[in-house]
C-alpha positions as CSV (number, residue, x, y, z in Angstrom):
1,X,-7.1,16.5,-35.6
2,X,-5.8,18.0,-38.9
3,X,-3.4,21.0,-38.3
4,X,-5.4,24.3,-39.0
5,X,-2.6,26.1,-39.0
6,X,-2.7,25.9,-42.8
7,X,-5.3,27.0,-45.6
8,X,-6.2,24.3,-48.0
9,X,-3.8,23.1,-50.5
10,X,-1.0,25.6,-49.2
11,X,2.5,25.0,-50.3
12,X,6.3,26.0,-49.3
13,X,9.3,25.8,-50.9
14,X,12.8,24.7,-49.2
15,X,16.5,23.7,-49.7
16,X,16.1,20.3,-47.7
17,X,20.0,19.0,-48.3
18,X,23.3,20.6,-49.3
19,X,26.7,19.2,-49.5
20,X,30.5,20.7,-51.8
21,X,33.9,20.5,-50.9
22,X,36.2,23.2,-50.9
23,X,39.8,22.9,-51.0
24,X,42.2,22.4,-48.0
25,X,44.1,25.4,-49.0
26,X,40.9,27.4,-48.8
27,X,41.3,30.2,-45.6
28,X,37.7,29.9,-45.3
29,X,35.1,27.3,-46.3
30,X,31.5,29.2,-45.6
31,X,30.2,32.7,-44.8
32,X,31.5,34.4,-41.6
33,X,28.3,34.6,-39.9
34,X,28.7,30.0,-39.1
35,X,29.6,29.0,-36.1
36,X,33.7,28.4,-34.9
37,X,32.4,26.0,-32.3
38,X,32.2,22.3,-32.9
39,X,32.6,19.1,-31.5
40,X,34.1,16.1,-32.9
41,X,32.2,13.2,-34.4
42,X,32.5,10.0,-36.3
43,X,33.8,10.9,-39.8
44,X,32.4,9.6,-43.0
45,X,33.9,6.4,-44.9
46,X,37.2,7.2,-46.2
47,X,38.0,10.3,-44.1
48,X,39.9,10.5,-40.9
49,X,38.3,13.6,-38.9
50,X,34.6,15.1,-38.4
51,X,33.6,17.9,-36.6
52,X,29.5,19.0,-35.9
53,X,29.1,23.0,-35.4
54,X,26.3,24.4,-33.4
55,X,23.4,24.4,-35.7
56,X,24.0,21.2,-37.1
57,X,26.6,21.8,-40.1
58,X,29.2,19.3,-40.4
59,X,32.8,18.9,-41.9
60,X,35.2,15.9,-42.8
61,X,38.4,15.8,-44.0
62,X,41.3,13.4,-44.6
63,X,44.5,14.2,-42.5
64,X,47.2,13.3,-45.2
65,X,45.2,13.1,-47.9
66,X,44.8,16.6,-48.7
67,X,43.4,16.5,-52.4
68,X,39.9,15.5,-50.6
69,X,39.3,18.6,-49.1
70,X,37.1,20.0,-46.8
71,X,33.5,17.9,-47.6
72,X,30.7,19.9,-45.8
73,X,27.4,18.7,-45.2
74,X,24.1,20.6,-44.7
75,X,21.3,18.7,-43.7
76,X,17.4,18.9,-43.4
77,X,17.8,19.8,-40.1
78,X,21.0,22.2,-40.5
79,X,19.0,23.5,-43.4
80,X,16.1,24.3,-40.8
81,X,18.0,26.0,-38.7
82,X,20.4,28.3,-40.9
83,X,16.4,29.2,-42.6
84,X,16.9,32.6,-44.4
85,X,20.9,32.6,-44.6
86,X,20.9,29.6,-46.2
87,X,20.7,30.6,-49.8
88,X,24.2,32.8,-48.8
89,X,26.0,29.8,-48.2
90,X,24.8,28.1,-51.6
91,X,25.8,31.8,-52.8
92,X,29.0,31.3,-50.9
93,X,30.0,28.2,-52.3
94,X,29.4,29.4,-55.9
95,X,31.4,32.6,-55.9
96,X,34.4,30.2,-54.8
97,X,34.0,28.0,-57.6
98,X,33.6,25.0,-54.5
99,X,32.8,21.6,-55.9
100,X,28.7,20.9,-55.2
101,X,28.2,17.4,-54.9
102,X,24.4,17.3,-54.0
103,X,21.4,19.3,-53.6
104,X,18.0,18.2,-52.3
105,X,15.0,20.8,-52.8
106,X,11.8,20.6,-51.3
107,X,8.1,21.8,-52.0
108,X,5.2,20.6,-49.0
109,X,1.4,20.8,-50.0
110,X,-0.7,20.5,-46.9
111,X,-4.4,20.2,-46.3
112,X,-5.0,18.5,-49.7
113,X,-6.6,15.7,-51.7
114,X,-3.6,15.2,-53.5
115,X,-3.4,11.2,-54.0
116,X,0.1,9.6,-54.2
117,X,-1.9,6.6,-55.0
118,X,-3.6,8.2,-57.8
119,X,0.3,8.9,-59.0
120,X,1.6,5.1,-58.6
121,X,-2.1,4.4,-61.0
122,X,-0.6,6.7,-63.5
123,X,3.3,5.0,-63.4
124,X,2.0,1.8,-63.9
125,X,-0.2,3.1,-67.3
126,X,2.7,4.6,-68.2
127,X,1.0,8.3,-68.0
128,X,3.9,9.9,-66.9
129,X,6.5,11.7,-69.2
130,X,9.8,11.6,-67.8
131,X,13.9,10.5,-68.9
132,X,13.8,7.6,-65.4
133,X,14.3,4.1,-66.6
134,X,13.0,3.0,-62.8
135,X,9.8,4.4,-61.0
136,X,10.5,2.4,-57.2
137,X,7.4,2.5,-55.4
138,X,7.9,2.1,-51.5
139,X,5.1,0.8,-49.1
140,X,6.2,1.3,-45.6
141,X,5.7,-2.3,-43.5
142,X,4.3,0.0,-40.0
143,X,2.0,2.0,-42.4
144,X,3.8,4.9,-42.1
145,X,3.2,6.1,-45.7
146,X,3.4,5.1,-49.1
147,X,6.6,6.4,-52.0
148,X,6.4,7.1,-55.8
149,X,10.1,7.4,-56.7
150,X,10.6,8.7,-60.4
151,X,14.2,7.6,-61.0
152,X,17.0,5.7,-58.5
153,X,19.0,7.4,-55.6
154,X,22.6,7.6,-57.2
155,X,21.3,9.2,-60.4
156,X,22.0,12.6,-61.5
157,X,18.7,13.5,-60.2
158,X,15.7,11.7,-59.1
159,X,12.1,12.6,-57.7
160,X,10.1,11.5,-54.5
161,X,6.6,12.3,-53.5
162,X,5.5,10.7,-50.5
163,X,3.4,10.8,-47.3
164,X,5.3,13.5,-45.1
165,X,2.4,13.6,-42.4
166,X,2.5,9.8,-42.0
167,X,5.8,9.3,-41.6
168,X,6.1,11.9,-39.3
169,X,3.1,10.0,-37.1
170,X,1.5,13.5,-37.8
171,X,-2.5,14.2,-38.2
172,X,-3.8,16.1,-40.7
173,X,-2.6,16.0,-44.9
174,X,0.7,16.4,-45.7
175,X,2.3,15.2,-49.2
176,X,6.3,16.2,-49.8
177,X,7.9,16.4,-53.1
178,X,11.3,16.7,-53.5
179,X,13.5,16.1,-56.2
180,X,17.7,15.5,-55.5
181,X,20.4,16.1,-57.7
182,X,23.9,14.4,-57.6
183,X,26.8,15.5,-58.8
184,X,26.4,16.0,-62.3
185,X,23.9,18.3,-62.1
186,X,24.4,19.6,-58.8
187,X,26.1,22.7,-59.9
188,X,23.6,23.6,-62.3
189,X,20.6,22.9,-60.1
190,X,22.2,25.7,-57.5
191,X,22.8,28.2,-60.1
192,X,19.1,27.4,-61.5
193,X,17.9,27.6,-57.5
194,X,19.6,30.9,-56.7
195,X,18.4,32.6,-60.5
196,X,14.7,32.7,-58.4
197,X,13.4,29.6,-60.4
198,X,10.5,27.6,-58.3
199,X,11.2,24.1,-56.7
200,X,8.1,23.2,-58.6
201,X,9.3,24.3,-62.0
202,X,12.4,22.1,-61.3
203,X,10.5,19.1,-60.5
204,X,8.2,19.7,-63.8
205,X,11.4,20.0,-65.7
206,X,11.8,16.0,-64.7
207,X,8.7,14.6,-64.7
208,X,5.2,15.2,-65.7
209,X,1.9,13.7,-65.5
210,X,-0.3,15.3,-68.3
211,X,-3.6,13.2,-66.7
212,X,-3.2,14.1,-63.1
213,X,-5.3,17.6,-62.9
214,X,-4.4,17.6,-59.4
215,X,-1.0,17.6,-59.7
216,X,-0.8,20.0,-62.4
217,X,-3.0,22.4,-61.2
218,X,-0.5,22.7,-57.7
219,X,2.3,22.6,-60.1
220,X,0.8,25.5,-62.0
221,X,4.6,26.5,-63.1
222,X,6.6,26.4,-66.7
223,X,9.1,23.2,-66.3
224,X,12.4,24.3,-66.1
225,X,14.6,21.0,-66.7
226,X,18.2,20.8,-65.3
227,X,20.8,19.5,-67.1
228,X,24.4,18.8,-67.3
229,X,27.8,19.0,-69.3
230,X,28.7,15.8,-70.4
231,X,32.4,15.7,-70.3
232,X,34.4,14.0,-72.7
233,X,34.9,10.2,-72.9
234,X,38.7,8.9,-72.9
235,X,37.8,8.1,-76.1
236,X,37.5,11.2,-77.1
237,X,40.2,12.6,-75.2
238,X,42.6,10.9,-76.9
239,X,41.5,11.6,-80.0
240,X,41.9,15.3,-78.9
241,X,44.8,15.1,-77.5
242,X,46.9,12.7,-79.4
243,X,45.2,11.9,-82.6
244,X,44.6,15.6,-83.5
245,X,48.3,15.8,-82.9
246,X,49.2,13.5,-85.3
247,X,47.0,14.7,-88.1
248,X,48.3,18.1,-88.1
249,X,51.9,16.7,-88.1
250,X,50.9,15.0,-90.8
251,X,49.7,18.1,-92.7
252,X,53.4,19.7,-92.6
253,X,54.3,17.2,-95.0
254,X,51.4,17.8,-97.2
255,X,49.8,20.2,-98.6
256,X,47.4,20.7,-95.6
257,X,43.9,20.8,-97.2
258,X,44.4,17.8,-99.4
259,X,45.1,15.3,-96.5
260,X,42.4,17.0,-94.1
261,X,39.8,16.5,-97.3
262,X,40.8,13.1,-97.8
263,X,41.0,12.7,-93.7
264,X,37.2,13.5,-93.2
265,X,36.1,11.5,-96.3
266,X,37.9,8.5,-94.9
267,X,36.0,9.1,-91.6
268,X,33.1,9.7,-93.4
269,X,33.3,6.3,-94.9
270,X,34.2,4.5,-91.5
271,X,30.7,5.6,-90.0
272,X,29.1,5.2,-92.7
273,X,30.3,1.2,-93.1
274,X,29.3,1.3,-89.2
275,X,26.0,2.4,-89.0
276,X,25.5,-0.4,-92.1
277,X,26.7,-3.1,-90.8
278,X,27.4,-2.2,-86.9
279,X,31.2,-3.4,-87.3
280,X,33.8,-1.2,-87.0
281,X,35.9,-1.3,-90.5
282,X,39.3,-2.6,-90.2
283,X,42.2,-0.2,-91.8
């Protein structure tokens, strides 16, 4: 029997996954109001020590290497539980500048004719309009649901709408969309979360689907893409750092807008003798 608990096509909105790391000279890694008690578990790959509090937060750390820091992990469940004074902790770990490494947001539609198979028909026309190379598509071997992934787990962000009721063994429709972001953009996607913006805006903001009415009528929402500081290659860097040294030593010993002129007309030349013949010119 489908659950009646919801009207038709009713959706929520959650933070599903959060994980930073603060510093281990930090006096204190979340808001006060978390619980001091905890018992020890199994740490993560490459750290020494893990500890589970009481509603399901955990924390691993490195006992000599100390440049790891603290790495704390919220999880659905933790998430569940924490409900409401959640969004202080993502505050929390803002205001103290803490490194976020992922964030997972959520939006559930139940009691709907939302197809995910209709979806998968659109990838494989190529109606969809998004930056993903990859669109994995995940057919569960019990028949516990069926996966449209726009974009690869690992990637700054990526998308997944799948069959929430089925794999919970649940009657009833129940369709999850949620959309992760890694490192890169991690950061941003908090800020972006906590400014009031909707889970659905955020997900529009990566991929669309201009022929699905369905979709885009539940996702009635202006996109709101994500997106992240690329930071500099070494490449760059050295030219920065040692390169921009030398020219303006350089420029002591001549008169200083003569050799910059000549400088940028030399570079000028280089890229354009590149983008001719794609060989770098030999000087």
């Amino acid at each position: 029997m489908a659950d009646t608990k919801y009207l038709k096509d009713t959706i929520t909105e959650r933070c599903h996954w959060f994980e930073y790391t603060a510093p281990m000279t930090a006096e204190q890694f979340w808001p006060s109001f978390m619980p001091a008690s905890a018992k020890e578990i199994r740490p993560l790959p490459n750290y020494t020590h893990g500890l589970e509090f009481g509603n399901g937060a955990k924390v691993f750390w490195h006992h000599t290497r100390m440049e790891m820091g603290r790495h704390i992990i919220f999880s659905g469940s933790c998430c569940d539980t924490i409900g409401e004074n959640l969004k202080e902790c993502l505050l929390y770990a803002l205001s103290k500048s803490f490194k976020i490494t992922r964030l997972d947001l959520a939006f559930d539609i139940r009691n709907t004719n939302l197809s995910i198979q209709h979806g998968i028909n659109l990838v494989m026309k190529g109606e969809v309009v998004t930056h993903a190379q990859k669109a994995p598509i995940i057919r569960d071997g019990m028949g516990r649901g069926l996966t449209l992934q726009i974009g690869v787990k690992g990637s700054s962000q990526f998308v997944r709408i799948y069959d929430k009721a089925a794999e919970m063994g649940l009657d009833g429709t129940w369709v999850r969309a949620e959309t992760s972001y890694g490192s890169r953009k991690a950061q941003r996607a908090t800020e972006t979360y906590l400014q009031g913006t909707s889970v659905r805006a955020m997900v529009r903001g990566y991929v669309a689907f201009p022929l699905w009415r369905k979709w885009n009528k539940l996702l009635e929402h202006s996109a709101v893409a994500v997106k992240y500081e690329k930071s500099p290659t070494n490449t760059r860097k050295w030219l920065y750092e040692t390169v921009a040294k030398s020219i303006a030593r350089e420029m002591l010993f001549d008169d200083c807008e003569q050799f910059l002129e000549q400088m940028i007309q030399r570079v000028k030349w280089e890229y354009k003798a590149l983008t001719i013949s794609e060989q770098i010119t030999d000087f």
